[in-house]
N, C-alpha and C positions, 0 to 999 in steps of 0.2 A: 504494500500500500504506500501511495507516494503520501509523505511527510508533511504535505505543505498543502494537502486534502481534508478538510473538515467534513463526514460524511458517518451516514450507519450503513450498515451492512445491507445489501443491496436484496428488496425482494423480487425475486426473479418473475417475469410475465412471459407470457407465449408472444413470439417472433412469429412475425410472415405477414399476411397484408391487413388482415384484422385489427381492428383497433382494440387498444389493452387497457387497464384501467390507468398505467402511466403516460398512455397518447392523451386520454379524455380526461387528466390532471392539466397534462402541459398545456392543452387549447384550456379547460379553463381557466387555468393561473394567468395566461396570456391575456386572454379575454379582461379579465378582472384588473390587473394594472391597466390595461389601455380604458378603460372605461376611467379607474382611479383618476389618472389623468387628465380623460377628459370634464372630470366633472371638477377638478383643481381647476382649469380652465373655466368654465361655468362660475364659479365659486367668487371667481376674481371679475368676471364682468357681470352679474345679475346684480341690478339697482332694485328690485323687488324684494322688501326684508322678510313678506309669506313666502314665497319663493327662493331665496337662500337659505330660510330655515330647514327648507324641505330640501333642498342640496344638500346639508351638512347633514341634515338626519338620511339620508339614502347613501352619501359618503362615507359617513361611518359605517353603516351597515356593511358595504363594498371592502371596506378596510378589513374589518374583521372576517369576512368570509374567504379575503384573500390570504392573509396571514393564516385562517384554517387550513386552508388548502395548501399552503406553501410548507406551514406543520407536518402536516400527513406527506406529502413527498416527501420532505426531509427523513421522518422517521422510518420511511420505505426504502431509502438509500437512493431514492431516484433525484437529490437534489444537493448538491454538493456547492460547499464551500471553501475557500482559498483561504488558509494563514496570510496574514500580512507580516512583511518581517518588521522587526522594531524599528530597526532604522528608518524605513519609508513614512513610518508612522509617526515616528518622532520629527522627521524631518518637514513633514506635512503640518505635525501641530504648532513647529517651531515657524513657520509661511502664514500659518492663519492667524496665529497670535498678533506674529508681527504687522501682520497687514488691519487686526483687528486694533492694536493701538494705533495703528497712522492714522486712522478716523477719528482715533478722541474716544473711546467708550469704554 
């Protein structure tokens, strides 16, 4: 197992042209951020404050059913994660720090 993989153990599905229960994850994980998206979009132009409330309450919703869904891959092994090395991380916090004092705050 490569070292710099964040992942569980992989639940194995049937190959061939059928779709598995890890196709019908990925289309909707997919589905679910592009929606998230769009309605962060929506969020920032709707002047309707009935209508924004009901964006954020159906945004949320969307949030949490994506993070469900992103859960259950993960736990099935079908959804992997990258170590970041310290240094990149460090050297990242030490860019946004600095760029976060040049503004004053």
């Amino acid at each position: 197992m490569n070292n710099n993989k964040i992942c569980n153990p992989k639940v194995e599905v049937p190959k061939g042209i059928n779709l598995n229960d890890k196709d019908y994850l990925t289309i909707l994980l997919t589905c679910l951020k592009d929606m998230e998206k769009n309605y962060v979009i929506a969020l920032t132009e709707v002047s309707n404050e009935n209508l924004y409330s009901k964006y954020v309450e159906i945004f949320n919703s969307l949030s949490s059913l994506q993070r469900e869904v992103y859960e259950m891959m993960f736990r099935n092994g079908w959804y992997q994660l990258e170590k970041a090395e310290y240094d990149k991380v460090s050297q990242k916090y030490q860019t946004l720090n600095q760029e976060y004092n040049e503004i004053g705050m």
